[in-house]
Structure formats: structure tokens, C-alpha cells
C-alpha positions as CSV (number, residue, x, y, z in Angstrom):
1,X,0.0,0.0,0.0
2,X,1.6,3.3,-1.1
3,X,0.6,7.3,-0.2
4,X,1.3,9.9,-3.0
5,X,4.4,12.5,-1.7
6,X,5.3,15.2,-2.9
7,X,8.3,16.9,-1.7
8,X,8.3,20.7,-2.9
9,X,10.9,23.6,-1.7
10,X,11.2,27.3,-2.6
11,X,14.0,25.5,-5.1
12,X,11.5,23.2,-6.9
13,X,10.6,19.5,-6.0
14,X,12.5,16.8,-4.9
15,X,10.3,14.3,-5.0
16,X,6.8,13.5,-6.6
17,X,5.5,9.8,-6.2
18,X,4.0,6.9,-4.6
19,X,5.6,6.1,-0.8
20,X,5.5,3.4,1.7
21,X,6.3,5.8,4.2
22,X,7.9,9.1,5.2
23,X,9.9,10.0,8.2
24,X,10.8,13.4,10.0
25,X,10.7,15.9,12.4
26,X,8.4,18.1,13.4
27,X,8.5,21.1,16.6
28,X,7.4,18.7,18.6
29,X,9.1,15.5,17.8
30,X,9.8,12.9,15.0
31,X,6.7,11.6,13.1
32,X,6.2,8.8,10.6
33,X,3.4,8.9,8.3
34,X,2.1,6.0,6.7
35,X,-0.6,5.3,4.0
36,X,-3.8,5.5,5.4
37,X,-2.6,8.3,8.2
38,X,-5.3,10.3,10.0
39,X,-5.6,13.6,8.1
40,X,-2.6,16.3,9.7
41,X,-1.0,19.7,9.5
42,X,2.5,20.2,11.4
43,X,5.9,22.5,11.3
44,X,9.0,21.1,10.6
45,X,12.0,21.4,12.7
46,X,15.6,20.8,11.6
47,X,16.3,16.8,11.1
48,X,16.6,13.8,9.3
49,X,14.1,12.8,6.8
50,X,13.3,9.7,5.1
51,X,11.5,8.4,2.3
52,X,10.6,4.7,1.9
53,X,9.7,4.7,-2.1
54,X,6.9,2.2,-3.5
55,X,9.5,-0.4,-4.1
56,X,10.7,-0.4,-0.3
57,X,14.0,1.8,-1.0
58,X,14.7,4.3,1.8
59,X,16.3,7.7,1.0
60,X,18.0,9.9,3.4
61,X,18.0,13.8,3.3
62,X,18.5,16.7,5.1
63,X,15.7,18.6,6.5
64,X,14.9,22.2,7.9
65,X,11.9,24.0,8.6
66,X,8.9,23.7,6.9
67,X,5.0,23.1,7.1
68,X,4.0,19.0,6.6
69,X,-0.1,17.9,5.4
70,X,-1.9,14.7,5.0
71,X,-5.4,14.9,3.4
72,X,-6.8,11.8,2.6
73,X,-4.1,9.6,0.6
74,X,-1.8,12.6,-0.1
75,X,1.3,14.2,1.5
76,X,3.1,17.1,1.1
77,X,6.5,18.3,2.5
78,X,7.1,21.8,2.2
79,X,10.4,22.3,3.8
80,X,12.6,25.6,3.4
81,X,15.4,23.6,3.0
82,X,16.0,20.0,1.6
83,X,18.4,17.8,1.0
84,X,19.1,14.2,-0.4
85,X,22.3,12.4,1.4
86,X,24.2,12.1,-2.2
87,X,23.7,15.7,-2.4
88,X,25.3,17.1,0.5
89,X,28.6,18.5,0.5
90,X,30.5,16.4,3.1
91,X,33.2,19.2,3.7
92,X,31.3,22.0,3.5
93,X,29.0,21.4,6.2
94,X,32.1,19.9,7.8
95,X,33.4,23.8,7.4
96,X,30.1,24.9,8.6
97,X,30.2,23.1,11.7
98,X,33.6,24.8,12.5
99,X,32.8,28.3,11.8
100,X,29.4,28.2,13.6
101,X,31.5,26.7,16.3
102,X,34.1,28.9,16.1
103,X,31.8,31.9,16.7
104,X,29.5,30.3,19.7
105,X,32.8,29.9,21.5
106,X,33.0,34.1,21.5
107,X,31.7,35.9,24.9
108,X,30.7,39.0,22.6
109,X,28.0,37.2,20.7
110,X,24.6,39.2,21.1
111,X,21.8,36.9,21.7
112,X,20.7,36.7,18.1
113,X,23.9,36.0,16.4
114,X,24.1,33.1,19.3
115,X,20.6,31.9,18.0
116,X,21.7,31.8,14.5
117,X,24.9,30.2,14.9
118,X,23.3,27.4,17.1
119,X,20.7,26.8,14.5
120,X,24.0,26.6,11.7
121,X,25.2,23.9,14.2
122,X,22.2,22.2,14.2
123,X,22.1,22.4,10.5
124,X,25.4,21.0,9.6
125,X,25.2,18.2,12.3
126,X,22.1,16.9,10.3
127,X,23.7,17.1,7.2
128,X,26.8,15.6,7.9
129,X,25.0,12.3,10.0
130,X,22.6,11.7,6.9
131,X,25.7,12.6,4.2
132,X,26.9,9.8,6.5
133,X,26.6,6.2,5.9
134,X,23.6,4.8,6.9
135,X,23.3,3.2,10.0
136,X,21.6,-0.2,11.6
């Protein structure tokens, strides 16, 4: 039994399709929504997301922000930011990570550049675990 997705960002869609399942987070904690789900709305928060395709393969991306929807038999994921694992740039969220914590280790931050350099961390800590192999 499959759901239709659709994956759509301010950068077009990443995915459009039948789905065994999808997996994320939302503000409130990670969800997974299966075929059949109880109609939904929800925000996104920064994490992992997967998609189990019709024929049972599982993709990994890179997640942040969003709005997510079930009505009936449809999904969509409207995140401001996505990412699938092969895409990622290994090194440059590697180089992310170390600026962002480069600058949360200065005393002079003012509480909104500390807020945006803890969400960079968060950022490139999820994309460097899903660039990652996958895990058991």
C-alpha cells in the first residue's frame, strides 16, 4: 500500500511519487506517516528525513523548517530547506560546523547572532549524519 508525496521547496521539487512511508521531524518531535494516516498539518523542525519509495528503497535527506499535510491519501512536505544524502557536501558542512562553532565559543555574541549560529550547528550536524553512511 503506497501514499502519494510530494516533496516541494522554494527550489522546486525533490520528489513527486507513490511512498510506503515518510519520516521526519516536526517542533514537537519525529513523526512517521504512513498510507492510510489520519488527516494532519504540522511545522518542521531541523532533522533527518526519510522516504521509503513504492518499491521499499529508503532515501536519506537533510531537513529544515517547513509546514508537513496529510489529506486523505496525499502528502506534502514543504520544507525551506532539503536535502538528499548524495547531495550534500561532506566538507562544506564539515566547514560549517567549525565556523558556527568557532563563533558560539566568542563571549561577545549578542543573543541573536548566538541563536543563528546554534541553529548553523544544528544544520550541519544533520547534514553531515545523513551525508553519512547509513546506520543499523
Amino acid at each position: 500500500m503506497t501514499m502519494q508525496l510530494q516533496i516541494v521547496t522554494m527550489d522546486g521539487q525533490a520528489f513527486n511519487g507513490p511512498a510506503q512511508k515518510l519520516f521526519c521531524r516536526t517542533v514537537t518531535g519525529d513523526i512517521c506517516i504512513l498510507p492510510r494516516h489520519c488527516n494532519y498539518c504540522t511545522a518542521i523542525a531541523i532533522g533527518e528525513a526519510r522516504v521509503t519509495d513504492e518499491n521499499g528503497n529508503v532515501r536519506r535527506a537533510a531537513c529544515n523548517g517547513g509546514l508537513l499535510t496529510v489529506m486523505g491519501n496525499d502528502v506534502t512536505l514543504a520544507p525551506t530547506t532539503f536535502e538528499w544524502a548524495e547531495d550534500i557536501d561532506l566538507q562544506r558542512a564539515k566547514e560549517s560546523l567549525a565556523r558556527a562553532e568557532e563563533y558560539l565559543a566568542m563571549s561577545d555574541l549578542s543573543e541573536n547572532d548566538r541563536i543563528v549560529q546554534e541553529n548553523r550547528l544544528r544544520r550541519a550536524k544533520v547534514r553531515i549524519a545523513v551525508a553519512s553512511p547509513a546506520r543499523d
